[in-house]
C-alpha positions in Angstrom: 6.6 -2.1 -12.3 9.2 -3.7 -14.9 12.9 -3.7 -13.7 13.1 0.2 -14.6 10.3 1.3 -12.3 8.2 2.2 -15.2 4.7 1.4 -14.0 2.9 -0.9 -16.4 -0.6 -1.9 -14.6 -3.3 0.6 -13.4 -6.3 -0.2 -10.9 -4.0 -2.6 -9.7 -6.2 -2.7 -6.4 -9.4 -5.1 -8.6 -9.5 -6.7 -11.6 -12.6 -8.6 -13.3 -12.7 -12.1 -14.0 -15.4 -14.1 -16.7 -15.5 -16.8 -19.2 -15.4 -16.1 -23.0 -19.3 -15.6 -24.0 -20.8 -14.7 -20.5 -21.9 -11.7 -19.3 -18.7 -8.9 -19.5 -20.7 -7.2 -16.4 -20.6 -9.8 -13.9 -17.6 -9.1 -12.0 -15.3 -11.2 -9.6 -12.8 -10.0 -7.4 -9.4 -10.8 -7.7 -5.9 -9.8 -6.7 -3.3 -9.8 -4.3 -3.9 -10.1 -0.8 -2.5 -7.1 1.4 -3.3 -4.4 -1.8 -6.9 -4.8 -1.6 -9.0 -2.5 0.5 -10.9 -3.6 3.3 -14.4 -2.3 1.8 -14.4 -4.3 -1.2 -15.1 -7.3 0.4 -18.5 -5.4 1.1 -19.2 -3.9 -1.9 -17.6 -5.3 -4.4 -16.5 -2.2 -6.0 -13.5 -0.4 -7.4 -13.0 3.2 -6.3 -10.2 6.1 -6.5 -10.1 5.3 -3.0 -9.2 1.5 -3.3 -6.4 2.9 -6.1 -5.1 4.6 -3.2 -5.4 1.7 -0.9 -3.3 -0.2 -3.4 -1.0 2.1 -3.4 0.0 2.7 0.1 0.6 -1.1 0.5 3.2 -0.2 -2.3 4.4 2.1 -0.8 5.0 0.6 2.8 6.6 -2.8 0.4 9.1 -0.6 -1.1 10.2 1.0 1.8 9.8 -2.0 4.1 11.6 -4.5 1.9 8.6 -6.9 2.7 4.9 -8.2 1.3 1.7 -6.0 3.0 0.6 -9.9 4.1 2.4 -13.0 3.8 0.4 -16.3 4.1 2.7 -18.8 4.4 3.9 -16.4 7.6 3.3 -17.7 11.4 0.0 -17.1 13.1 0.7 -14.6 15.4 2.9 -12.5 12.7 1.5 -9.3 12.2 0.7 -7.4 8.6 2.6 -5.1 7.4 0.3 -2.2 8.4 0.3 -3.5 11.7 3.7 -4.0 11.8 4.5 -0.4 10.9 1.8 1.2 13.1 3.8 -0.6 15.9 7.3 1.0 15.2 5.3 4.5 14.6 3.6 4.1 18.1 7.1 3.5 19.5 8.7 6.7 18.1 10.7 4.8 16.1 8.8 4.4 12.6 12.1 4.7 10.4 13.4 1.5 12.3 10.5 -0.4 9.7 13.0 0.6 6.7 14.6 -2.3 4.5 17.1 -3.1 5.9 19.1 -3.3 2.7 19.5 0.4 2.7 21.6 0.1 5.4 22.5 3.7 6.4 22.1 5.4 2.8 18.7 7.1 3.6 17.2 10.4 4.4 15.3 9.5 8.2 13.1 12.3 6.6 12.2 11.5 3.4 11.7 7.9 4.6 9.5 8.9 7.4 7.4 10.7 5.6 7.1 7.7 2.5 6.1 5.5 5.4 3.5 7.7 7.1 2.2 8.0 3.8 1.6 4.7 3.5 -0.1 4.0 6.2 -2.2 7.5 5.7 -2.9 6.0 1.9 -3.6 2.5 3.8 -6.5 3.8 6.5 -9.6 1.3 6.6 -12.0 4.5 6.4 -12.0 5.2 2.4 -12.9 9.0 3.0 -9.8 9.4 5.5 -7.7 8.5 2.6 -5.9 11.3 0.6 -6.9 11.5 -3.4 -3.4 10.7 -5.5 -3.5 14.8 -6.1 -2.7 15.0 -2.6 -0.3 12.0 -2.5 1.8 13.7 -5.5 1.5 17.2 -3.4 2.7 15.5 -0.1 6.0 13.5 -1.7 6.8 16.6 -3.6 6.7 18.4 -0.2 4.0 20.9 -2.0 1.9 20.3 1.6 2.7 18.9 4.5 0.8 15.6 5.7 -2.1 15.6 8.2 -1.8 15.6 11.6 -2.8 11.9 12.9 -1.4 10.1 15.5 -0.5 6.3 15.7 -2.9 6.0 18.4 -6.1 6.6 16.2 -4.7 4.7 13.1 -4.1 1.7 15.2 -7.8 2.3 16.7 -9.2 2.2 13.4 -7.2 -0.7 11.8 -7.6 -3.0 14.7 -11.6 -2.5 14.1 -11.2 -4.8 10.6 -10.8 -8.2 10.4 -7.7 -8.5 7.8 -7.3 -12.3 8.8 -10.7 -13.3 7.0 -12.0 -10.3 5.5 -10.8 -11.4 2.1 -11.0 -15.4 2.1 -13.5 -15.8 -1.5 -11.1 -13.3 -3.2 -8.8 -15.1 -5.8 -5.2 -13.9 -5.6 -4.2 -13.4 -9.2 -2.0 -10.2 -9.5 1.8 -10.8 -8.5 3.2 -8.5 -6.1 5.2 -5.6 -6.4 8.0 -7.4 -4.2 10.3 -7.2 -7.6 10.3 -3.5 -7.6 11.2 -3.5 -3.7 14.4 -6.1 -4.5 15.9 -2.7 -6.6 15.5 -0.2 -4.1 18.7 0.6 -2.5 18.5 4.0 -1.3 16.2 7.0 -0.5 16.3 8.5 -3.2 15.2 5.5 -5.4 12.7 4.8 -3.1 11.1 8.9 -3.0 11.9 8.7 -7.1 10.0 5.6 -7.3 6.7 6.5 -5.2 6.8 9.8 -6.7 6.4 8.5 -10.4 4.4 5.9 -9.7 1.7 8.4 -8.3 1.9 10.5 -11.0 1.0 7.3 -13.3 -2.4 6.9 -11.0 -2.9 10.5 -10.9 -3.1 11.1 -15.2 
């Protein structure tokens, strides 16, 4: 996203990567570690369902103020997911916010951004919603499934995030810039919103 949250990359979850006059079709991973989905590391493929992957650790960046995974972070320092699974699990998911936004925030409307993103963020690709739903769900057109913190946490804590994508080349920047601009709720709602419809067209 430029600094007017206009959106200005798509599949931003895999990209392809080859030498002038070889073969178009072999594909390499790359991209930016915390936005790629657990399942490419298996098969290598880009999906509607790794979109959506990529863009619940948006999601969770904007409204957290912080990077899905930061590598130059301690050991023991856990992911972003992880990290707002934990607050979730403590009743007390809205205390993951920025903390720029200081007070200036709906509880609601960033409860529900964050739930999203970890909803968009699952491990299982067919537990994920399409970005039909994602548009429905922010535009309060349908409410979001009923999941508890408890099963997400079960199913994340079943990958292996720490090696799981150590051959991938980290190329893409992050989306960290569009976070730096967020300053209140309604930014933040405006800016998932529009970015979704962007992956949805």
């Amino acid at each position: 996203m430029d600094s007017e949250f206009n959106g200005r990359l798509g599949d931003f979850g895999l990209a392809r990567l080859y030498d002038h006059g070889t073969n178009p079709q072999t594909t390499h991973i790359v991209g930016t570690l915390g936005y790629l989905a657990p399942e490419l590391s298996m098969t290598g493929k880009a999906t509607t369902q790794t979109d959506v992957y990529a863009f619940g650790a948006f999601l969770l960046e904007v409204a957290c103020g912080r990077r899905p995974m930061d590598v130059h972070a301690p050991e023991d320092t856990p992911n972003l997911v992880t990290y707002v699974l934990e607050c979730w699990k403590m009743d007390a998911i809205a205390e993951a916010t920025d903390p720029k936004l200081g007070d200036d925030y709906s509880v609601k409307e960033v409860e529900l951004v964050l739930m999203l993103g970890l909803l968009c963020s699952h491990p299982d690709p067919m537990a994920r919603p399409s970005m039909k739903q994602v548009m429905q769900f922010l535009e309060g057109d349908a409410p979001l499934p009923m999941t508890t913190a408890g099963s997400l946490i079960s199913s994340v804590s079943k990958q292996r995030y720490d090696r799981m994508f150590d051959d991938f080349i980290t190329s893409y920047p992050s989306f960290s810039d569009a976070s730096r601009h967020v300053t209140d709720s309604a930014t933040l709602f405006s800016t998932a919103a529009d970015f979704a419809m962007q992956l949805d067209a």
